[in-house]
C-alpha positions in Angstrom: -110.3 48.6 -103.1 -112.8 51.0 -105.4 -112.1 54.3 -105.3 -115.3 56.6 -105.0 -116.2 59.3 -107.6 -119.4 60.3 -106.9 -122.1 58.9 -104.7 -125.7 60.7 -104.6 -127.8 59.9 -101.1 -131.1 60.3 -100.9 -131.5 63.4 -103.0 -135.1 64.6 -103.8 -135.6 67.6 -105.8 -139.5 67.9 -105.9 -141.4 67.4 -108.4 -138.7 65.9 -110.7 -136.5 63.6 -108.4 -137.1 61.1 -105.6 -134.9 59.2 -103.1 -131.9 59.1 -105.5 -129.2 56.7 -104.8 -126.2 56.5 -106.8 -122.8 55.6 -106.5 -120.1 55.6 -109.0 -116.5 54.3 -109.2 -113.2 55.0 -110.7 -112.5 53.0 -114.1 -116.3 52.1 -115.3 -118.6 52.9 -117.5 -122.3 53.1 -115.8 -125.5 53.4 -117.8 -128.4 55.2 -117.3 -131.4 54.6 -119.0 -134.7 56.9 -118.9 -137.8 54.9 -119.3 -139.3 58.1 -119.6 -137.6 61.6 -119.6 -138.5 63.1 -116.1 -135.4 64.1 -113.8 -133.0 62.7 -116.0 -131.7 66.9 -116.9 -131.9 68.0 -113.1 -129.7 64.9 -112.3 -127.4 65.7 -114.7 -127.5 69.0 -113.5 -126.8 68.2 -109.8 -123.9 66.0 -111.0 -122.4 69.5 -112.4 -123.2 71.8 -110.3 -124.5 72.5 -106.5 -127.6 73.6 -106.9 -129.9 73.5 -103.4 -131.7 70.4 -102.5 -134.7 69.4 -100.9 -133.2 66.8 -99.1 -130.1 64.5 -99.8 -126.5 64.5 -99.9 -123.9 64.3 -103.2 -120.2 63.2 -102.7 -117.2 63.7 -105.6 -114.2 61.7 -104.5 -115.5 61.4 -100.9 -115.8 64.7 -100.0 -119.4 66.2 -99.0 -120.1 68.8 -101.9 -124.0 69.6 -101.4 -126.7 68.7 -99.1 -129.9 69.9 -98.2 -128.7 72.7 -95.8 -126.4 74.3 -97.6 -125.3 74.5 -101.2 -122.8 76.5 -102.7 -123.7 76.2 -106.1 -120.2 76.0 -107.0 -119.4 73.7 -109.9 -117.9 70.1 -110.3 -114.9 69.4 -112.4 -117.3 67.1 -114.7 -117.6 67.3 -118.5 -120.6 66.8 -120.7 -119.9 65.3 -124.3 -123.3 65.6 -126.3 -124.6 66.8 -129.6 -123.7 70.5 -128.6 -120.4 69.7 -128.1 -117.5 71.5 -125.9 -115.4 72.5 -128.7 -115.2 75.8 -130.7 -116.0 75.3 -134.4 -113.8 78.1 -136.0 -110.5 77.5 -133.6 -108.3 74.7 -134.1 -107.6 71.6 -132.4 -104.3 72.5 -131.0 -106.4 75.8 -129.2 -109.4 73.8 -127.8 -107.3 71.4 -126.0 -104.3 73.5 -124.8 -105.4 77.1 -124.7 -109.6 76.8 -123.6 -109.0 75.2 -120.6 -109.4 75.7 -117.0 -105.7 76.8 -115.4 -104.1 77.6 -118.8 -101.7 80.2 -118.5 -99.9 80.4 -121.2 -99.5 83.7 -122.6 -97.0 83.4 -125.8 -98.4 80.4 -128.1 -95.8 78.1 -129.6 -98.2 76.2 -132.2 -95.3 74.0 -133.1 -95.1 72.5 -129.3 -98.9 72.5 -129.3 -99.2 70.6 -132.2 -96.5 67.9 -131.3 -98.4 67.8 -128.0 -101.7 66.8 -129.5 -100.5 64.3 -132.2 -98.5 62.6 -129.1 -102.0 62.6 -127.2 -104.2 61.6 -130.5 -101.5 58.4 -131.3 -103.3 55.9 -129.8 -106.6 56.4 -131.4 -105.0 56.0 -134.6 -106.4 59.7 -135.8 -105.2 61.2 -139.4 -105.8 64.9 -137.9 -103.2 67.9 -139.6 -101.9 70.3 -137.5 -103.5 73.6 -137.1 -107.3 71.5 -137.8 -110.2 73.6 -137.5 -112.4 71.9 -135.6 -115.2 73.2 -137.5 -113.4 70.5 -140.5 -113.7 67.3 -138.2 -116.2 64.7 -138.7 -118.1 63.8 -135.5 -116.1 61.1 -134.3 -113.1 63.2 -134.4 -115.2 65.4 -132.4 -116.1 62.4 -130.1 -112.4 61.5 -129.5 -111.1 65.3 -128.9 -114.0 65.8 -126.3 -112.3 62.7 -124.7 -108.7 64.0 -124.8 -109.8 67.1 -123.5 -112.2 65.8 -120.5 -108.7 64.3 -119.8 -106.8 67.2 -119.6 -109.0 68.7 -117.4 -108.8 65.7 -115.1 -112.6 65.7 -114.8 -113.6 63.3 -112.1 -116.8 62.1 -113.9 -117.5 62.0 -117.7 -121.2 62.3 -119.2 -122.0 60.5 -122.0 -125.3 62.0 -123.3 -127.4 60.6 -126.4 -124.1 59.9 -128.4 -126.2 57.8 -130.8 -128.3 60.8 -131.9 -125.0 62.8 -133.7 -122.3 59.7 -134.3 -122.9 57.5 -136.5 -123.6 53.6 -135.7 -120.3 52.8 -137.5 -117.9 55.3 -135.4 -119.9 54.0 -132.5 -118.3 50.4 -133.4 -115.5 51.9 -132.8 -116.4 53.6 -129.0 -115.8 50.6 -127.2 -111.5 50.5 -127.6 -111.8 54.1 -126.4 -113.5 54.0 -123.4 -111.2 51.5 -122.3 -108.5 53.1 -122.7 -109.7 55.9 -120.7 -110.8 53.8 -118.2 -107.4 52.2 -117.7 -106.4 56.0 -117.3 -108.7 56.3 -114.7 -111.7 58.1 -116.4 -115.3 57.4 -115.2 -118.2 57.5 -117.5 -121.9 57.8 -116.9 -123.7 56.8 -120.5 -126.9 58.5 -120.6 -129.4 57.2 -122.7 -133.3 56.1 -124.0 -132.5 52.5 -125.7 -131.7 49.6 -122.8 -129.6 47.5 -125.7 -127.2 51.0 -126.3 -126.5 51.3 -122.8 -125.6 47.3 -122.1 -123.2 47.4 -124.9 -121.1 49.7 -123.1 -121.6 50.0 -119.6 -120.5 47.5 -116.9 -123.8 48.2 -114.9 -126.8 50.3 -115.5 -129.5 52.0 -113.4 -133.0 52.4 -114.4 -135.0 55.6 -113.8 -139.1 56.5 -114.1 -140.9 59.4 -113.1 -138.0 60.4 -111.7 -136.9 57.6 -109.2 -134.3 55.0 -109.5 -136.6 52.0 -109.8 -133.3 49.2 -110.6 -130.2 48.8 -110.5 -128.9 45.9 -113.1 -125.7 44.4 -112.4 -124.0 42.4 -115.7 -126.2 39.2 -115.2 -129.5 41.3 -115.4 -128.5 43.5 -118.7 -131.2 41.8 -120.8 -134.4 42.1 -122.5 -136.0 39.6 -120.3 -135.4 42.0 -117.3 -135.9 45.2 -118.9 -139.3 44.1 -120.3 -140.4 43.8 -116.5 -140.2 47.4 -116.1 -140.8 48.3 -119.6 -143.8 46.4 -120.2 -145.8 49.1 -121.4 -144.2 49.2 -124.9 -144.3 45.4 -125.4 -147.8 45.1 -124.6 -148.8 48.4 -126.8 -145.6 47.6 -130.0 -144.3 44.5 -130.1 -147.8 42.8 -129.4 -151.0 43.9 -130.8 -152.6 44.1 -133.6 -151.0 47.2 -135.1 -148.4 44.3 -136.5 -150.7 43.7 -139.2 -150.7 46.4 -141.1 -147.0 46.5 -142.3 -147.4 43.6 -145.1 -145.5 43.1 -147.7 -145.8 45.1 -150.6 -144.6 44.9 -154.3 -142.3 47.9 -155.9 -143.9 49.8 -158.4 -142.7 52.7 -160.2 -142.9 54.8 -157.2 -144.8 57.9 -155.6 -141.8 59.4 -154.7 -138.5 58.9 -156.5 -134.8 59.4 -156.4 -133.3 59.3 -159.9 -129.4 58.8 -159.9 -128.7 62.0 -157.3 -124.9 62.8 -156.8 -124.3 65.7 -154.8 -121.3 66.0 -152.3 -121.2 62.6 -150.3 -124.3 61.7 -152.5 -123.0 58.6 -154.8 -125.5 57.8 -157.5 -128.6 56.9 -155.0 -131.5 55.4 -156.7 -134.4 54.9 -155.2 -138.2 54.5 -155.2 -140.9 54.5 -152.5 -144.9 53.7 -153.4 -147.6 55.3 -152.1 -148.6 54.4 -148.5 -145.1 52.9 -147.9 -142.8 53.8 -144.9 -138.7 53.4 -145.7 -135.6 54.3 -143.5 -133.0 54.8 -145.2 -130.0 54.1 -142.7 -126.5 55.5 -143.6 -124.6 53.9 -140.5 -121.6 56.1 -141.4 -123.4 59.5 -141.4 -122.2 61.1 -144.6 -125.3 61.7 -146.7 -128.5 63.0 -144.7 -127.2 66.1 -143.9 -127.5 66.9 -147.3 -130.4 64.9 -149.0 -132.8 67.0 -146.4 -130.9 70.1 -147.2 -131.9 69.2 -150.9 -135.8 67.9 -150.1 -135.9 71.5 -148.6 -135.0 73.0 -151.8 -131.9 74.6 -149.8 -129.6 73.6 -152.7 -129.1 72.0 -156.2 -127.9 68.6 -157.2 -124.7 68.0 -159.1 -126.5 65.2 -161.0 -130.2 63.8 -161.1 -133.3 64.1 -159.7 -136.1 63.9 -156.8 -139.4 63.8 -157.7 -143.1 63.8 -156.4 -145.6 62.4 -158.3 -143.4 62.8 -161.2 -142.5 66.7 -160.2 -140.1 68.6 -158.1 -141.2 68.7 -154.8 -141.3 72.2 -153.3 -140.9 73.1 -149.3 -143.9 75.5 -149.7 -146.8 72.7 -151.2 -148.4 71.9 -147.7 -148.7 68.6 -149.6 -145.1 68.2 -148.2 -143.8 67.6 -144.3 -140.0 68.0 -143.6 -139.5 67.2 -140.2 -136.0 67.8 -139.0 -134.0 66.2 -136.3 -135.2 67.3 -133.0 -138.3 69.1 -133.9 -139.8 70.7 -130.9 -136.9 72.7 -131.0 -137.1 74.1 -134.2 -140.4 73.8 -135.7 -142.1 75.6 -132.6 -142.8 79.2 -132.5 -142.2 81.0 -129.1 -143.9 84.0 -130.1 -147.1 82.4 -130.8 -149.9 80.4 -128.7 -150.4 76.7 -128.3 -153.2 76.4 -131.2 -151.9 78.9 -133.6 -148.3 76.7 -133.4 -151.2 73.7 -133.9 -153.3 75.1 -137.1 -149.7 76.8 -138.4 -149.9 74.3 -141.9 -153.8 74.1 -142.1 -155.0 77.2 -143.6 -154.8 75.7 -147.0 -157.7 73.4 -145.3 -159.5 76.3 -143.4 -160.0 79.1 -145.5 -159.7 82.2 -143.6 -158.0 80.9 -140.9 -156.1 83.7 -140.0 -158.8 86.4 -140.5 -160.6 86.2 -137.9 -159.4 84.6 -134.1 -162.9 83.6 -133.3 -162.3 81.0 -136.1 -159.2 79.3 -134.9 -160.9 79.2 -131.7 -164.0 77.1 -132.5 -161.3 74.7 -134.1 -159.5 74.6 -130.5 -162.2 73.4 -128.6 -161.5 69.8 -130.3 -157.8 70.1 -128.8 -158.2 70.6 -125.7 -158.3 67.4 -124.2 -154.7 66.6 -125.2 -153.8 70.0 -124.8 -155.5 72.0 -122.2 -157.5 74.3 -121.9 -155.4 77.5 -122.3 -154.1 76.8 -125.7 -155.7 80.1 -127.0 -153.6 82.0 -124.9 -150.6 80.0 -123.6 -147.1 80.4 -125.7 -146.1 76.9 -126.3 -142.4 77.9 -125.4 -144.0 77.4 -122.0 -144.1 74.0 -121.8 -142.1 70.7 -121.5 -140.2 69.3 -124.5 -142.6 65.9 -124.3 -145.6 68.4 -125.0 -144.0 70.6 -127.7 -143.0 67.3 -129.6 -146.8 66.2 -128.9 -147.9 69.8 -130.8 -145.5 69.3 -133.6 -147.1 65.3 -134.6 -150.5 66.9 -134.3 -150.0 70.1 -136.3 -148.8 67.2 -139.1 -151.8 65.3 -138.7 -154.1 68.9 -139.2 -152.0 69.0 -142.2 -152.6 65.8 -143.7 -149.1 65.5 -145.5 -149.0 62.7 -149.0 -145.1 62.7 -148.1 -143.7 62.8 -144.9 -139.6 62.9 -144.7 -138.4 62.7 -140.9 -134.8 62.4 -139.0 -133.9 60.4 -136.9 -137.8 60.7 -135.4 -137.1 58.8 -132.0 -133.6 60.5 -131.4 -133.6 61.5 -127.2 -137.1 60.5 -126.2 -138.1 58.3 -124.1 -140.0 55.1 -124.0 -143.5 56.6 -123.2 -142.8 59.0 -126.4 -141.7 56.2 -128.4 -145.1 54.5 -128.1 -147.2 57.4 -129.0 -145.1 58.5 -131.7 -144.9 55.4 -132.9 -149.2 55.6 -132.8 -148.7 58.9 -135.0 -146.9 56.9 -137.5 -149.5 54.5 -137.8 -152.5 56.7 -138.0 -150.1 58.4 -141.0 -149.4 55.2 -142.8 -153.9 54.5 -142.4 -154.4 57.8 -143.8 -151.8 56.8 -146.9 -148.8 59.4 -146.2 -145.7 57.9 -147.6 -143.0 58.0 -145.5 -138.9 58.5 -146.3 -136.9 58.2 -142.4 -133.5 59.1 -142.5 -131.8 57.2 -139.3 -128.6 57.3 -138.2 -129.4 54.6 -135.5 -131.9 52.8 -135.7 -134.0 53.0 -131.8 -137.3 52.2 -132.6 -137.7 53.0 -136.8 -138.2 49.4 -138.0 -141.2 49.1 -136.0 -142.7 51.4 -138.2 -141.2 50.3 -141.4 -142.4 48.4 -144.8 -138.1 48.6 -146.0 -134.9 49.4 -144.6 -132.3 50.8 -147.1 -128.8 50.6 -146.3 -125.8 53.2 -147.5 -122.5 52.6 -147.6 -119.7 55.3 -148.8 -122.8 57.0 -150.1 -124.5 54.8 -151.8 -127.9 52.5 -151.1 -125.5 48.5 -150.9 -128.3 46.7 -149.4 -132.6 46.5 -148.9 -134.3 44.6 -146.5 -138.3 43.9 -146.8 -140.0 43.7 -143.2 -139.8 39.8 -142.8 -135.7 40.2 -143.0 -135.4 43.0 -140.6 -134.2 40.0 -137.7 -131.2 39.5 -140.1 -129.8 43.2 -139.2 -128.5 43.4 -136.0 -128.4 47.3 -135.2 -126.9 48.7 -132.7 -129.5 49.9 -130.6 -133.1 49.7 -131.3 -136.6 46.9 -131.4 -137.2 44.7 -134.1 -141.2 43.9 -135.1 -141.8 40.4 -134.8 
């Protein structure tokens, strides 16, 4: 018989959640995808913690927790494992697992016991970790399988999975599946929370669909596939996969380049040659995640090669020509600007278009009145750190297109958004590539990148081993993400 870990009846949480029915069992792995982003954080958060309800109830291991007339907003033994992480970078392994956990008592530390502890519990994953680790020196996967162990420890009765794809790479992620079953023969339960319908199938042993905050189908093994999912998803087949927009990505011959990489070696950087012409839109995919860390961190000018060169136009780029967009990985994080409104975050890289800009408001102004349709109509005096994280991302594309960037480097661009963000940013990639911006992607995964892709670039131990041209694409099965027909 199943043995019940949580089950969520009939909870609504106005505006964000509806009539939410879920029920999840010891030993499985249960995907849930977000066709768009709405209620996804305030379920995770009633998972976690007891917050009040409009109406509903929420069950861990059979016992009532919360319901709608009374919530003691106590917490639930349930760990979250995303790109934050749970551990702390500048202690060791040894501390994190044994010593930061809830009902340690220890009060004289025998490192030597701790560390025989934690190479007993890391055996089976086949892990090369030293004693006394920082965890601060771990690669992500390391991470990954610590965050594990420890959730363990803790006996958590339900394990989040959140946007793993976004911060380990595809090649680590190859190696997922072993782990969660052996967890799950341990008795762990896992809810994998994700964008891309083809992530969540490879792991999960059921999956339910949510929009607009409503559970709108639950998919059993037989019904995990594109067939189904493009029932309920129809939206981005009928505005991607089959208009026109197809058309424009031809292919195109190699010439000397607009932008170029000459023999760069820096850290994990092995000798990458590379050339991208005018107009042209590349990902360059390094499925181990060892390199694009530190080719942005030298785009932006934040260090110096050991060896080689990059080069604009037959220069060295620098981060302050507005001729140049860096867009880093999760952008309406850090590329907005809390202390300012909605259109000066907008016009923040246009003044060398607008001279004057910033002398006079009445200025900036005039130029608002053409933004307020997709913005509203208190973008001269809202702060933008008011709004939702689709609308900042929204700002962030448009202040790039008010730019009017020649080069354009992005990471991991459709990282955590949802399908309804995926088609309109894959629309701002268009209108880029029409207006002639040449375009350098650095993926990790690859979601949703090919679609707006002339080449794909593959790096292995830090070099580029393999291209594809646009027609080839179907011959690279990636892990998680839609191929152009």
């Amino acid at each position: 018989m199943k043995e019940e870990v949580f089950r969520l009846e009939q909870v609504s949480l106005p505006p964000f959640l509806h009539d939410i029915n879920i029920q999840l069992f010891k030993g499985e792995v249960v995907g849930l995808i977000g066709v768009n982003a709405l209620g996804i954080e305030e379920l995770l958060t009633i998972f976690q913690k007891n917050i009040p309800l409009h109406y509903g109830h929420v069950y861990c291991q059979e016992q009532l927790v919360n319901d709608y007339l009374s919530s003691n907003r106590k917490e639930n033994n349930v760990a979250v494992i995303d790109r934050k992480s749970m551990l702390i970078d500048n202690l060791s392994v040894e501390e994190n697992l044994f010593i930061l956990r809830k009902g340690s008592k220890q009060h004289l530390i025998k490192y030597k016991l701790l560390s025989s502890q934690m190479q007993q519990l890391l055996a089976p994953f086949h892990l090369e970790i030293s004693n006394r680790t920082l965890v601060s020196d771990l690669s992500s996967f390391e991470k990954l399988v610590i965050q594990f162990v420890k959730a363990k420890l803790s006996r958590s009765s339900l394990v989040i999975l959140k946007d793993i794809s976004t911060f380990v790479s595809e090649m680590d992620l190859a190696k997922l599946q072993p782990i969660l079953t052996y967890f799950i023969h341990e008795g762990m339960t896992f809810l994998y929370v994700c964008n891309h319908h083809q992530e969540a199938f490879r792991f999960s042993h059921r999956c339910y669909l949510m929009r607009e905050g409503k559970i709108i189908k639950h998919l059993y093994p037989d019904q995990m596939n594109d067939r189904v999912i493009n029932q309920y998803a129809y939206e981005f087949k009928e505005s991607i996969e089959e208009g026109k927009r197809q058309e424009q990505y031809i292919q195109r011959p190699i010439s000397e380049g607009y932008f170029k990489i000459n023999h760069l070696s820096y850290r994990n950087i092995k000798d990458i040659h590379l050339q991208i012409e005018k107009g042209e839109t590349v990902v360059l995919m390094d499925s181990e995640n060892l390199i694009l860390e530190q080719l942005f961190s030298l785009l932006k000018g934040e260090t110096e090669p050991e060896s080689g060169s990059i080069l604009l136009e037959g220069k060295r780029p620098t981060i302050s020509d507005r001729s140049i967009a860096l867009v880093p990985a999760k952008p309406e994080q850090s590329l907005i600007f809390p202390q300012l409104t909605v259109l000066d975050n907008l016009l923040f890289t246009s003044d060398h278009k607008v001279p004057y800009l910033w002398l006079t408001r009445k200025r900036r102004v005039a130029l608002g009145h053409d933004l307020e349709e997709p913005f509203g109509e208190s973008i001269t005096e809202t702060s933008a750190e008011e709004y939702s994280q689709s609308y900042k991302l929204r700002l962030v594309y448009q202040r790039l297109l008010l730019q009017k960037p020649t080069f354009l480097c992005a990471v991991q661009p459709f990282a955590s958004i949802d399908m309804y963000q995926r088609i309109e940013l894959i629309s701002t990639y268009d209108l880029l590539k029409q207006r002639g911006t040449t375009i350098l992607i650095l993926a990790v995964s690859l979601s949703d990148t090919l679609q707006i892709a002339d080449r794909l670039l593959l790096c292995k131990n830090g070099k580029i081993e393999r291209q594809l041209l646009r027609h080839e694409f179907s011959q690279y099965r990636g892990f998680a993400g839609s191929i152009p027909q």
